[in-house]
Each structure stands twice: as C-alpha cells, then as structure tokens.
Biopython code that builds the backbone (N, CA, C, O; Angstrom):
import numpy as np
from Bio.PDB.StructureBuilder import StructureBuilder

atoms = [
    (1, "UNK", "N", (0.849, -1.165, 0.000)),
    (1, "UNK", "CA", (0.000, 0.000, 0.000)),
    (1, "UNK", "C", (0.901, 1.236, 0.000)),
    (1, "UNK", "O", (1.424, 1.671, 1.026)),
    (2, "UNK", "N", (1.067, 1.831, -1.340)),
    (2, "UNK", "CA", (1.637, 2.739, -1.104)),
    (2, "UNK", "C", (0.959, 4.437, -0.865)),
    (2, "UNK", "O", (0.030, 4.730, -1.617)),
    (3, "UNK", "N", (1.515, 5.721, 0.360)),
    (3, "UNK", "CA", (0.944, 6.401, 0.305)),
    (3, "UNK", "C", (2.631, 7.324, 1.206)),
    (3, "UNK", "O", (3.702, 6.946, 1.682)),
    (4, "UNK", "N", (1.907, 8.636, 0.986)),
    (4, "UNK", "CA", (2.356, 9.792, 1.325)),
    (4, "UNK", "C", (1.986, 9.853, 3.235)),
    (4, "UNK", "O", (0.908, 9.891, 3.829)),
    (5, "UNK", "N", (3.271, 9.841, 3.695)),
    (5, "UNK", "CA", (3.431, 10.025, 4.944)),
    (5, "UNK", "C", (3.989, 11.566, 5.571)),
    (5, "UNK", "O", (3.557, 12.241, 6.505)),
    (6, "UNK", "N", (4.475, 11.661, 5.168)),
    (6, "UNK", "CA", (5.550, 13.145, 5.143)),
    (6, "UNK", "C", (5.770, 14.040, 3.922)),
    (6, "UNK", "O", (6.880, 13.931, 3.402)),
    (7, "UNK", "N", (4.901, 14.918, 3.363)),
    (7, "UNK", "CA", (4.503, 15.536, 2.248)),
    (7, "UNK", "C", (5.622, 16.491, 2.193)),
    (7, "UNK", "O", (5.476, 17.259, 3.144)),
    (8, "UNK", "N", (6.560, 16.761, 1.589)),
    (8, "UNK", "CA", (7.748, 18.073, 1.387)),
    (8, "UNK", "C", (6.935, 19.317, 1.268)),
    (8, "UNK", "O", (7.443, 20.425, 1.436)),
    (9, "UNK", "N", (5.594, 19.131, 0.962)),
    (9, "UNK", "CA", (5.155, 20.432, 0.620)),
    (9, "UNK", "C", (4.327, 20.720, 2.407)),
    (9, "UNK", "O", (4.499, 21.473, 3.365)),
    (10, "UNK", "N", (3.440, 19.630, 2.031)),
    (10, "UNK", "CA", (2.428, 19.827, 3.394)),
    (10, "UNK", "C", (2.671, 19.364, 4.535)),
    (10, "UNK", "O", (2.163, 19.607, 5.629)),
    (11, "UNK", "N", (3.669, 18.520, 4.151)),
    (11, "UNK", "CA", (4.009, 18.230, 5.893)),
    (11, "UNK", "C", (3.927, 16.965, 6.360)),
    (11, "UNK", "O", (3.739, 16.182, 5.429)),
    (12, "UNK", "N", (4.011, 16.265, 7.769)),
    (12, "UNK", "CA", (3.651, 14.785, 8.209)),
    (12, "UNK", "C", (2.216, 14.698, 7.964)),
    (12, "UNK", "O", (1.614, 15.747, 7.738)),
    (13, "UNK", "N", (1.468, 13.382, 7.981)),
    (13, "UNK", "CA", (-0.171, 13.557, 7.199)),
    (13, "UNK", "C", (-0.475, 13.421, 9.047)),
    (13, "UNK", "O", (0.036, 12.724, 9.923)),
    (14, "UNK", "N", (-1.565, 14.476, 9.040)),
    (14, "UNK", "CA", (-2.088, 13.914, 10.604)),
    (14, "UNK", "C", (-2.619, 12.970, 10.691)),
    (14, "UNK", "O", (-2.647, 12.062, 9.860)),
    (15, "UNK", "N", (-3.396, 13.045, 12.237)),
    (15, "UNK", "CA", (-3.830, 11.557, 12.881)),
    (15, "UNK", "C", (-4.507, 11.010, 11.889)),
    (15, "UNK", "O", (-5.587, 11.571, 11.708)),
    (16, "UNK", "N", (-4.166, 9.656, 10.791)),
    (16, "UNK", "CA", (-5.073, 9.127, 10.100)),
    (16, "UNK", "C", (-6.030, 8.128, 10.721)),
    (16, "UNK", "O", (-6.054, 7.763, 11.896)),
    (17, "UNK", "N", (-6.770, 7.773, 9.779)),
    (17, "UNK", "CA", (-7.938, 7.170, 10.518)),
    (17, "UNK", "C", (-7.501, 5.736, 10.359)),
    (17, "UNK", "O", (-6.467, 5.442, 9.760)),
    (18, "UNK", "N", (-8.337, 4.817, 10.926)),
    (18, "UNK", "CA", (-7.973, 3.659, 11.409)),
    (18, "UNK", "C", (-8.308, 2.715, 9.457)),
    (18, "UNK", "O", (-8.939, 3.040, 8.452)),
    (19, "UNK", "N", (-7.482, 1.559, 9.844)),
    (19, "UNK", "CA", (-7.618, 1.185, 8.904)),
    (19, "UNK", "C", (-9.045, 0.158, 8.656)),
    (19, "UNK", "O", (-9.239, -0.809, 9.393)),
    (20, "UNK", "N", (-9.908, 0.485, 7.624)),
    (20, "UNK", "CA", (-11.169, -0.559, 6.877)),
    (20, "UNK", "C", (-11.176, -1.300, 5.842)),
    (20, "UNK", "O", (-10.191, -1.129, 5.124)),
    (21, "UNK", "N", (-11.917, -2.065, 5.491)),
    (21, "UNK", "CA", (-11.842, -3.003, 4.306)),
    (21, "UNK", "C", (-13.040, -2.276, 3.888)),
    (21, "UNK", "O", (-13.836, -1.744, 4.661)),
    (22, "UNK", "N", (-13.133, -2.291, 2.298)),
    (22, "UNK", "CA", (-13.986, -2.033, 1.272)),
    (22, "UNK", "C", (-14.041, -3.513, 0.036)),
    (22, "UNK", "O", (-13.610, -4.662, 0.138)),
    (23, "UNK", "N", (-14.677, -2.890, -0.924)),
    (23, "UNK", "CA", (-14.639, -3.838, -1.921)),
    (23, "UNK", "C", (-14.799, -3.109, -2.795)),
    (23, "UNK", "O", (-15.782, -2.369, -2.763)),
    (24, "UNK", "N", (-13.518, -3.045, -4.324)),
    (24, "UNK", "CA", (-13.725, -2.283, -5.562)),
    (24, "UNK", "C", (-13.996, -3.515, -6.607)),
    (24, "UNK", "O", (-13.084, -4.318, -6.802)),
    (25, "UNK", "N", (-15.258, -3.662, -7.281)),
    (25, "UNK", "CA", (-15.514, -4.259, -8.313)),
    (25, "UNK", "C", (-15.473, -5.960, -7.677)),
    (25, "UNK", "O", (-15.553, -6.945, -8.412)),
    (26, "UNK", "N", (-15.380, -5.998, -6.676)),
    (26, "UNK", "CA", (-16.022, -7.204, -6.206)),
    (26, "UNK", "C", (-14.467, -7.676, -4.997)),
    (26, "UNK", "O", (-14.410, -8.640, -4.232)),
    (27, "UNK", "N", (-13.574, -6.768, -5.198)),
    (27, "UNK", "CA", (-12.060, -7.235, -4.806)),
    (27, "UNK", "C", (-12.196, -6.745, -3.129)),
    (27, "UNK", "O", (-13.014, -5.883, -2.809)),
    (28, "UNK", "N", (-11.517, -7.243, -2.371)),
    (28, "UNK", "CA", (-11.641, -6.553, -0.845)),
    (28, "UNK", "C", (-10.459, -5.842, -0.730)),
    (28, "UNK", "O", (-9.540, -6.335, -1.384)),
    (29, "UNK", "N", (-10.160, -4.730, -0.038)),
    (29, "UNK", "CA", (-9.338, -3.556, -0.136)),
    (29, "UNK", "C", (-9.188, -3.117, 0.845)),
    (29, "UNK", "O", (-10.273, -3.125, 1.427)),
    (30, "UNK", "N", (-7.958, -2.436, 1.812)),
    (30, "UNK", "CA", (-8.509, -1.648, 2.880)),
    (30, "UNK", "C", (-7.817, -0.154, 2.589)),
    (30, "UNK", "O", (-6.958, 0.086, 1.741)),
    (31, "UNK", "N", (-8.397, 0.733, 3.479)),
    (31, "UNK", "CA", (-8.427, 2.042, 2.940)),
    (31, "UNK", "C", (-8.046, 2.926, 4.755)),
    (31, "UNK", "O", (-7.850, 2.290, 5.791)),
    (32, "UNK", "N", (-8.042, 4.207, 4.654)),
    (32, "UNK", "CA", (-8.231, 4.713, 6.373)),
    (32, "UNK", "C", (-9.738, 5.555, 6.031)),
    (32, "UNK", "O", (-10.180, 6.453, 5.314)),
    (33, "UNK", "N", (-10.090, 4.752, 6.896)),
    (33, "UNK", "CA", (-11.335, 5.738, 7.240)),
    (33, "UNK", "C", (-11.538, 6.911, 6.956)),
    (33, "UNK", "O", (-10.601, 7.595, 7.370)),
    (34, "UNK", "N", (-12.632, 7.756, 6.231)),
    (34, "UNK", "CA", (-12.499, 8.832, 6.087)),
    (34, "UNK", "C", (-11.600, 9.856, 4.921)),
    (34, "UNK", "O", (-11.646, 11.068, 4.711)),
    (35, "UNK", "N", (-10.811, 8.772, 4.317)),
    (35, "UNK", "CA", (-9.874, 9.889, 3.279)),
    (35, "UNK", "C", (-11.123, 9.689, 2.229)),
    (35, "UNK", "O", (-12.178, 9.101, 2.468)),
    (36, "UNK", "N", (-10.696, 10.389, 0.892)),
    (36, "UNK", "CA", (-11.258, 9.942, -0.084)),
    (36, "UNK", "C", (-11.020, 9.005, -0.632)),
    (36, "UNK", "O", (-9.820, 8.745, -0.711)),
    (37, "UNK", "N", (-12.160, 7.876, -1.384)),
    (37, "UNK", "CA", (-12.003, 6.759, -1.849)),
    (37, "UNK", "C", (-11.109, 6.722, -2.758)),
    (37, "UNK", "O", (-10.497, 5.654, -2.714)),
    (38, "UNK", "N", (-10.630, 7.666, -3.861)),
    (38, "UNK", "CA", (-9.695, 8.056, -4.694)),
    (38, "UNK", "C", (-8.244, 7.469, -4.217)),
    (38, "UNK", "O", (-7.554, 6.555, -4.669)),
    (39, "UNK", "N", (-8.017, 8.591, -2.845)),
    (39, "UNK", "CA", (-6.764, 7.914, -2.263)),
    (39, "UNK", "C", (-6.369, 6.198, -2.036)),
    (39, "UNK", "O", (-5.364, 5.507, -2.199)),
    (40, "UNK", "N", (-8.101, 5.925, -1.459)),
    (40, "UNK", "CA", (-7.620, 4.640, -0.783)),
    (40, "UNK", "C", (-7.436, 3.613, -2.376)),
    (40, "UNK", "O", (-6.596, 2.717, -2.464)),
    (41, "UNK", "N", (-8.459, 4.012, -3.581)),
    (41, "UNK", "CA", (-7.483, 3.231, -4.475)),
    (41, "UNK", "C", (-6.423, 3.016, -5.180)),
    (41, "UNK", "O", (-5.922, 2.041, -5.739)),
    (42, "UNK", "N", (-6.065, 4.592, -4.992)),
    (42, "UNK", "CA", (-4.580, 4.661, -5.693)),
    (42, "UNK", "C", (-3.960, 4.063, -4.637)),
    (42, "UNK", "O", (-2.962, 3.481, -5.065)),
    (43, "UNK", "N", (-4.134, 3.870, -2.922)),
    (43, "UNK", "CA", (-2.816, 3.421, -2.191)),
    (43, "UNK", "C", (-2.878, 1.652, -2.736)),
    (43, "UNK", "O", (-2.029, 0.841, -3.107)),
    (44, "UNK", "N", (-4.273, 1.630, -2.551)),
    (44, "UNK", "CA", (-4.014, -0.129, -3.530)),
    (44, "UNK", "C", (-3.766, -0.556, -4.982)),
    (44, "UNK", "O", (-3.935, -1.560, -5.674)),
    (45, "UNK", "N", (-3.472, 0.204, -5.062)),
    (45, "UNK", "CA", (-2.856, -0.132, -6.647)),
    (45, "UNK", "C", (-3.739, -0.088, -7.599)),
    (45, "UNK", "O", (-3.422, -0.764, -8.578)),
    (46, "UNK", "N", (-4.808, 0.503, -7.674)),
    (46, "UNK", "CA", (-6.211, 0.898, -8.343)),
    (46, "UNK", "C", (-5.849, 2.327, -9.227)),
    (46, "UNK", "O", (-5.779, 3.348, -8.543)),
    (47, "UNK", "N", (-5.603, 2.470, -10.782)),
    (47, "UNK", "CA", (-5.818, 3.718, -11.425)),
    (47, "UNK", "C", (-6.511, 3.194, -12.096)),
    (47, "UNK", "O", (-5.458, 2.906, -12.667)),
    (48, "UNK", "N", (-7.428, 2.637, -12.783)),
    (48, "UNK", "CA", (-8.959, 2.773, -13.527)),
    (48, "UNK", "C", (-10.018, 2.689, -13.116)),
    (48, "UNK", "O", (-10.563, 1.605, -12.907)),
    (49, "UNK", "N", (-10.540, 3.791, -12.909)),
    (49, "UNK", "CA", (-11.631, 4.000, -12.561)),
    (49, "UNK", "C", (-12.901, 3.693, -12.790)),
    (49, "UNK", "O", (-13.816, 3.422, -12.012)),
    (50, "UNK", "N", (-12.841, 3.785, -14.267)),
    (50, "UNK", "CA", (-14.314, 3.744, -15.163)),
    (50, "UNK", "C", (-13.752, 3.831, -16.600)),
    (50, "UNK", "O", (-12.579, 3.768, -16.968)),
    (51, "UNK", "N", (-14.907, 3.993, -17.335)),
    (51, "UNK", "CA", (-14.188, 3.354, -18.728)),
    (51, "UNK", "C", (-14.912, 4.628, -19.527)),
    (51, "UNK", "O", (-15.826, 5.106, -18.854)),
    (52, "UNK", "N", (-14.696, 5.314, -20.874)),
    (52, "UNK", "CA", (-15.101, 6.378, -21.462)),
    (52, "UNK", "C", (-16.708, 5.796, -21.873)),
    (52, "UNK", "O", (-16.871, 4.602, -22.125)),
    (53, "UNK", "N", (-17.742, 6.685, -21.906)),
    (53, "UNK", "CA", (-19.085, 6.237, -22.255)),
    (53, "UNK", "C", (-19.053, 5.971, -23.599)),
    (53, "UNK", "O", (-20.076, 5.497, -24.094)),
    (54, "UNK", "N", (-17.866, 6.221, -24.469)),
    (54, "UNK", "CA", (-18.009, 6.274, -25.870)),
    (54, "UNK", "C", (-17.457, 5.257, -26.434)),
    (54, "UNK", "O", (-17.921, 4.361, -27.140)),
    (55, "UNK", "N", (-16.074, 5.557, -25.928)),
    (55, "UNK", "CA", (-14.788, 4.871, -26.786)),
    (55, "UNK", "C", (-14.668, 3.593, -25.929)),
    (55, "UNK", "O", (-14.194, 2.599, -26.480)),
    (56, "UNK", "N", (-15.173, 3.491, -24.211)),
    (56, "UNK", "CA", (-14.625, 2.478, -23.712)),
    (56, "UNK", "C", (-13.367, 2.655, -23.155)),
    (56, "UNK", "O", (-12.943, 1.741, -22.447)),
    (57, "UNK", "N", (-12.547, 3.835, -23.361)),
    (57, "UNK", "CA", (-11.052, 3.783, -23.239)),
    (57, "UNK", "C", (-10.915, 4.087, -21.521)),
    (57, "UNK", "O", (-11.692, 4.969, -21.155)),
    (58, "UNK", "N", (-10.067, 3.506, -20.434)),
    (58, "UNK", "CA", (-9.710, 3.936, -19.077)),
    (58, "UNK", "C", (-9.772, 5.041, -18.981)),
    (58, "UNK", "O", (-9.410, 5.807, -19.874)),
    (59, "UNK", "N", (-10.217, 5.380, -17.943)),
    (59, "UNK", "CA", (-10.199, 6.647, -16.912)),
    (59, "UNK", "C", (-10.150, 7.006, -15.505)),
    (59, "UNK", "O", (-11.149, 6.844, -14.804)),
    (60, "UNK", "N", (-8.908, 7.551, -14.964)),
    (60, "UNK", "CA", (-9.054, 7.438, -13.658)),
    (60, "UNK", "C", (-9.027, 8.767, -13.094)),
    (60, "UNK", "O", (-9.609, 9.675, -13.689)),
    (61, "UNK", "N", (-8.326, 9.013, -11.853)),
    (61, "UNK", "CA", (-7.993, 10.681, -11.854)),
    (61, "UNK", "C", (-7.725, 11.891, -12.211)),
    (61, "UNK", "O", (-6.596, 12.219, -12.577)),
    (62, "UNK", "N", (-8.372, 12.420, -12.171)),
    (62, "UNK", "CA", (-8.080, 13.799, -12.997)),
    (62, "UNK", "C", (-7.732, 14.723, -12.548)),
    (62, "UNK", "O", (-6.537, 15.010, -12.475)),
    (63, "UNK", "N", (-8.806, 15.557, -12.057)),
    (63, "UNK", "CA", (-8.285, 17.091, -11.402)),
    (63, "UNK", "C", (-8.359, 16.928, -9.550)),
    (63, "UNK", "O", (-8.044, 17.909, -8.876)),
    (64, "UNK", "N", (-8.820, 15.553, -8.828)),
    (64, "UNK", "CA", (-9.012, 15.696, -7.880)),
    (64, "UNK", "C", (-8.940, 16.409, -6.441)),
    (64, "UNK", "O", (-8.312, 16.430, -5.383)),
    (65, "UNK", "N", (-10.133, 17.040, -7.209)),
    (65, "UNK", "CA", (-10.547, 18.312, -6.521)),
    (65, "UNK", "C", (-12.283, 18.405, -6.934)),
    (65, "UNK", "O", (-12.979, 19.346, -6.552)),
    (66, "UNK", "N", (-12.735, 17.428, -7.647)),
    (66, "UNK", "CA", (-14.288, 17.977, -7.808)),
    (66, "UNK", "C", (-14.817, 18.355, -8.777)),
    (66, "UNK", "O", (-16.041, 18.398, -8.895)),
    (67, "UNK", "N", (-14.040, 18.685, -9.613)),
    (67, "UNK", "CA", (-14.648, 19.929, -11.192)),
    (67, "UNK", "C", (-14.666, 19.213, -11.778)),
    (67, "UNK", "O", (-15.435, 19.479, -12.702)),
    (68, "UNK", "N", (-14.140, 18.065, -11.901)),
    (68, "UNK", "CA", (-14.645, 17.110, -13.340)),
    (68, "UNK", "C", (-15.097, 15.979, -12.938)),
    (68, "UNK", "O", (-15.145, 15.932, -11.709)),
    (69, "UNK", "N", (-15.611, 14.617, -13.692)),
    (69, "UNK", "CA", (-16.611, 13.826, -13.529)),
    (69, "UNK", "C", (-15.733, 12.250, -13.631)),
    (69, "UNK", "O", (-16.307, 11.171, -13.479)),
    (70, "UNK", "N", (-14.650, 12.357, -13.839)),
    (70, "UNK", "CA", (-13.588, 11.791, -14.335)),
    (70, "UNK", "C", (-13.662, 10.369, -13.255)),
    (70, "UNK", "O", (-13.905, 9.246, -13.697)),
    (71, "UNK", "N", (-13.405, 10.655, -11.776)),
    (71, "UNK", "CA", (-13.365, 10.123, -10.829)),
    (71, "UNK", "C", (-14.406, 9.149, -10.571)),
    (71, "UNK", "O", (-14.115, 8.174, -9.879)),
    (72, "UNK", "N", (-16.030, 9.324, -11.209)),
    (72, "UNK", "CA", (-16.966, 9.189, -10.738)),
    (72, "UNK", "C", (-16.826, 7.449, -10.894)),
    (72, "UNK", "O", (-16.348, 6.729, -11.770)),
    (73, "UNK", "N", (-17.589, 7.148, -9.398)),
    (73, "UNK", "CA", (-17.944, 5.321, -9.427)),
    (73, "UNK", "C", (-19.229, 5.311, -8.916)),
    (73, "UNK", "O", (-19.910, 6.316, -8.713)),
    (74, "UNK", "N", (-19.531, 4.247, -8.725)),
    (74, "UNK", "CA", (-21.171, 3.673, -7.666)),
    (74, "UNK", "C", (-20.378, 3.033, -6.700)),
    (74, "UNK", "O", (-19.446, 2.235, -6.791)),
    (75, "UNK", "N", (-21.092, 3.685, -5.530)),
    (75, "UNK", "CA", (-21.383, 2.779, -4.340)),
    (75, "UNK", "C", (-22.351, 2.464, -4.174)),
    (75, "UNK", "O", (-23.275, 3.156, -4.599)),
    (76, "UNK", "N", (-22.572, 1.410, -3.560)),
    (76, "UNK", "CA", (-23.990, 1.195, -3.812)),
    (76, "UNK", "C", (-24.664, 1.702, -2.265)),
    (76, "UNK", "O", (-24.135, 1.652, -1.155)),
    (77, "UNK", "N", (-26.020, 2.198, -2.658)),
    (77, "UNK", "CA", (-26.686, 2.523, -1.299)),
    (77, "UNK", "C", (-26.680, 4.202, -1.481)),
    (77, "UNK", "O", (-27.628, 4.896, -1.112)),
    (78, "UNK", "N", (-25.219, 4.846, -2.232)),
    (78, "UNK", "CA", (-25.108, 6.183, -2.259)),
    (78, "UNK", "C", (-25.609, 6.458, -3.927)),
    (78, "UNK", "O", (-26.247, 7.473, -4.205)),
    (79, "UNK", "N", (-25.192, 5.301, -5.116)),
    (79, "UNK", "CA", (-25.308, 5.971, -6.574)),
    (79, "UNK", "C", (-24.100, 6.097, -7.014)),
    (79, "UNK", "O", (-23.317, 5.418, -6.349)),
    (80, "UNK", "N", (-23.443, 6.888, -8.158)),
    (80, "UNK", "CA", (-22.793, 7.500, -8.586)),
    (80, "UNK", "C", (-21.542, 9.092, -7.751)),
    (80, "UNK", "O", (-21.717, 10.243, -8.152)),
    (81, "UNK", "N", (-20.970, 8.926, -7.184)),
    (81, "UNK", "CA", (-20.348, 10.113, -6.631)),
    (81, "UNK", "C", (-18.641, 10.232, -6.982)),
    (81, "UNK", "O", (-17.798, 9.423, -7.369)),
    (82, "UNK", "N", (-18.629, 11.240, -6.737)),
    (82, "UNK", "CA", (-17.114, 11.641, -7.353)),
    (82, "UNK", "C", (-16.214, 11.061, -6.467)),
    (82, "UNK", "O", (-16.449, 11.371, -5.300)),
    (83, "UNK", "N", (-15.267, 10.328, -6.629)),
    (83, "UNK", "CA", (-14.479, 9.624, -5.665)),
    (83, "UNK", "C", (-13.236, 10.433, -5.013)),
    (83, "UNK", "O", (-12.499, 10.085, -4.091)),
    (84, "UNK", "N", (-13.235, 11.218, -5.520)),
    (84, "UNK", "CA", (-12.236, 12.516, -5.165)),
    (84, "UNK", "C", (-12.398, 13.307, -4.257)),
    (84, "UNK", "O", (-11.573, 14.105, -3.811)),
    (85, "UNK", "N", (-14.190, 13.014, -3.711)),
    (85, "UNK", "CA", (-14.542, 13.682, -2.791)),
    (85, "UNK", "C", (-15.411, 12.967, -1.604)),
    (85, "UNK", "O", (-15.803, 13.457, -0.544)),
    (86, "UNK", "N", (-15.624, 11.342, -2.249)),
    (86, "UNK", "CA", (-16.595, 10.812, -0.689)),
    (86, "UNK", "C", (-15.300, 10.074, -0.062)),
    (86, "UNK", "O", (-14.277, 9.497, -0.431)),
    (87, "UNK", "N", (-15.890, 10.399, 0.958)),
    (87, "UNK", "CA", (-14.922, 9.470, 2.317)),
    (87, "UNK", "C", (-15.748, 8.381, 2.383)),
    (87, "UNK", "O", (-16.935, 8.075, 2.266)),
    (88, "UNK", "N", (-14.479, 7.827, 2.657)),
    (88, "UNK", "CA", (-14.287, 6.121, 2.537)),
    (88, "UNK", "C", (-15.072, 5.834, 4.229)),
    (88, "UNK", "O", (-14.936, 6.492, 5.261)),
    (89, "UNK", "N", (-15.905, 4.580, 3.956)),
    (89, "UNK", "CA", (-16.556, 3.995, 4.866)),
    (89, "UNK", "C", (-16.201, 2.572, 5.011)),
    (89, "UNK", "O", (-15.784, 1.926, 4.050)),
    (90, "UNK", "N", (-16.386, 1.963, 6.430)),
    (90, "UNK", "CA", (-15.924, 0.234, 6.455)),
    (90, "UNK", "C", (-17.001, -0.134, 5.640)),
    (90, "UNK", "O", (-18.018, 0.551, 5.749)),
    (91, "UNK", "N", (-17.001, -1.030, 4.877)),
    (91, "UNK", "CA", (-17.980, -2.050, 3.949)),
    (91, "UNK", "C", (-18.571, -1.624, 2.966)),
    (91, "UNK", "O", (-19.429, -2.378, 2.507)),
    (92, "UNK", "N", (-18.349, -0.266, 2.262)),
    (92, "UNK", "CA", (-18.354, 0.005, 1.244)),
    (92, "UNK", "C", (-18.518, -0.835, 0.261)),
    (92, "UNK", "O", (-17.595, -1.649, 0.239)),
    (93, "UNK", "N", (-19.736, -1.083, -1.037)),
    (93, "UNK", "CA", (-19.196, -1.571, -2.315)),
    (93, "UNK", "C", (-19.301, -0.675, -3.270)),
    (93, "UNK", "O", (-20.327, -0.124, -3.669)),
    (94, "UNK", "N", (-17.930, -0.508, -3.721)),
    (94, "UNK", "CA", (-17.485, 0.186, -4.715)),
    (94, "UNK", "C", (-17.550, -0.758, -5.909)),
    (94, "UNK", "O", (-17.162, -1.912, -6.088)),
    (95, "UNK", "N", (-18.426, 0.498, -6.960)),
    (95, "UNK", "CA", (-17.508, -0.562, -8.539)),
    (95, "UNK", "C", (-17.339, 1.123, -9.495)),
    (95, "UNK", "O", (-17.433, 2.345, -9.387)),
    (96, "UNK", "N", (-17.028, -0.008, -10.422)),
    (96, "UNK", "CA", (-16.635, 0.936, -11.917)),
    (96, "UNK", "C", (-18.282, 1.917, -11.742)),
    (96, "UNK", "O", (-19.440, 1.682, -11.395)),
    (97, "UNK", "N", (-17.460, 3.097, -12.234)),
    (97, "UNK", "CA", (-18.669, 4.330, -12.671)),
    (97, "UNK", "C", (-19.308, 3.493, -13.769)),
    (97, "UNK", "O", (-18.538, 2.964, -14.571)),
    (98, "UNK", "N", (-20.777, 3.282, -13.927)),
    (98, "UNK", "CA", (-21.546, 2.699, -15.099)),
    (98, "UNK", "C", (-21.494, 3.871, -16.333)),
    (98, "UNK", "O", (-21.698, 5.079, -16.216)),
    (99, "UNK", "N", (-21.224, 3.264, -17.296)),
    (99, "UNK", "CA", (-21.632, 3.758, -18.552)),
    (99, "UNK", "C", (-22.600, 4.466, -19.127)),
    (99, "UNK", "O", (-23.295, 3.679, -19.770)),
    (100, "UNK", "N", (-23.006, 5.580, -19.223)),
    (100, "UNK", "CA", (-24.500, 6.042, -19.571)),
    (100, "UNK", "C", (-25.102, 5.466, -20.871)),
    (100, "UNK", "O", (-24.645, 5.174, -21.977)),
    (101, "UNK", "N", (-26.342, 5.422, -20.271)),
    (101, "UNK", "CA", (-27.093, 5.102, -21.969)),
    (101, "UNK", "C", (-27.189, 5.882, -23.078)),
    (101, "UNK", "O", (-27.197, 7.113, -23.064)),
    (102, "UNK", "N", (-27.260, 5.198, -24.025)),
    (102, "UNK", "CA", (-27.394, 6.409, -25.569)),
    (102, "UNK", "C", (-28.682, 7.032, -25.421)),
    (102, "UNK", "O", (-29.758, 6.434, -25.441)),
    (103, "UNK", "N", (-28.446, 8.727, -25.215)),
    (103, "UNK", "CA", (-29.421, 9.125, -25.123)),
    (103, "UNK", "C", (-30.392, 9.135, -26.313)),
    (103, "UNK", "O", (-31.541, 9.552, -26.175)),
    (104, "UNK", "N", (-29.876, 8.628, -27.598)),
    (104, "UNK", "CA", (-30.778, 7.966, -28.804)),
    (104, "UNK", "C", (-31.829, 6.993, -28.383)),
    (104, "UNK", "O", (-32.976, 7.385, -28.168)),
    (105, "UNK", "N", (-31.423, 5.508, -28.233)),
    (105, "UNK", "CA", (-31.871, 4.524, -28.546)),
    (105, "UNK", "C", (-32.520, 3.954, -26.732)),
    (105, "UNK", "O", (-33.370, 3.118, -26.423)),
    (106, "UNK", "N", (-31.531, 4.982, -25.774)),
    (106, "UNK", "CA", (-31.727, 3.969, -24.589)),
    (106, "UNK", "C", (-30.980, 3.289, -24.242)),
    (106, "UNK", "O", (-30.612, 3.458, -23.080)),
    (107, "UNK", "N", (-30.313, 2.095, -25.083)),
    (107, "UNK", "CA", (-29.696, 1.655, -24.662)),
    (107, "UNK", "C", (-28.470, 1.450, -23.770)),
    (107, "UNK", "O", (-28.206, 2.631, -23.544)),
    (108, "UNK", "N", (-27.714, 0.877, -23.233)),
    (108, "UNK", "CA", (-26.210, 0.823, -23.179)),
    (108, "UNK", "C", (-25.115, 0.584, -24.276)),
    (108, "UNK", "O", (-24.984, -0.258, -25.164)),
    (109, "UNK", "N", (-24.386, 1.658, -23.858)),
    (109, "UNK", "CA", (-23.098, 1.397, -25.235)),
    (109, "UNK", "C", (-22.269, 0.469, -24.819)),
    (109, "UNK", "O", (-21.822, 0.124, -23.725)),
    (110, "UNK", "N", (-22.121, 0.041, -26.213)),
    (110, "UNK", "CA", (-21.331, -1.164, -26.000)),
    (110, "UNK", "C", (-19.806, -1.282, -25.162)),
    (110, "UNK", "O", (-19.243, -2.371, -25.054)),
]
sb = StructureBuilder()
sb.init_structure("model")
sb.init_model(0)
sb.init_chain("A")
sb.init_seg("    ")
for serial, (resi, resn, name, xyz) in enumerate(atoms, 1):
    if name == "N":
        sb.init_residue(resn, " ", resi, " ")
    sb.init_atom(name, np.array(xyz, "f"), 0.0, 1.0, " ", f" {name:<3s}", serial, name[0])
structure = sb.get_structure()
C-alpha cells in the first residue's frame, strides 16, 4: 500500500484514521477511514476508474478536486459520486462508474 506520509510540501499527514476493508468491483481492499475513496485506491494499486461512455477507453484521476466527472464510481446505497470527494466507509461496495445510456436509442453502449 503505497501512500504519502511526510509531504515536502504539506508536511507529516495527521492523525489518520484507522484502517477498513472495502470492496472495488467485487475485490476486498482496505483504505483509512475517512480519506477519499480516490486515495484509498490509488494506495491499492487501483488507477482505472471507469471506462469512457463512448470509446470504452480507461479513466481514472483527474483534477481531484471535484470539477470534473472523471473520478466518478457507484457505491452502492449512495449511486454515482465523485471519488475525489466521498470518504471512505468500512464495507463500502465500490464498482466501476456505469456507462451512460445512448441518449438515442436507450440503450447501453457497448
């Protein structure tokens, strides 16, 4: 699990929170309480997030900070939320951000 302990810019990370297990896409994971889910998957070795609604192509972090949609997954129980910004809970299920439907036909893209 790799993560930032002592930031050159910001400093030692304060009191973190205790460590939880989650589940991304069906996998069990643990994370600290409370950061953003973002963090806790990049500390597990998690950069794809979700997949482009169009092309299909990976997508993971972007501006994390909120302004873009980039981040977005389902938890379930919450929906769709930007992962850059919900704090991580014990028992979380996380998966891939779903694909939107063609606003043509309805369907799901392939």
């Amino acid at each position: 699990m790799e993560r930032i302990i002592d930031h050159p810019i910001l400093g030692p990370q304060k009191t973190p929170g205790k460590m939880v297990s989650f589940t991304f896409n069906g996998k069990v994971l643990t994370g600290r309480q409370g950061e953003p889910i973002a963090a806790a998957l990049l500390a597990g070795g998690i950069r794809i997030l979700r997949r482009h609604e169009e092309s299909g192509s990976p997508r993971g972090l972007y501006c994390a900070i909120g302004h873009c949609m980039e981040c977005r997954l389902d938890v379930e129980g919450k929906g769709p939320v930007r992962s850059c910004l919900t704090p991580l809970e014990a028992g979380m299920r996380i998966s891939e951000g779903r694909r939107l439907p063609n606003e043509i036909t309805g369907r799901k893209r392939p």
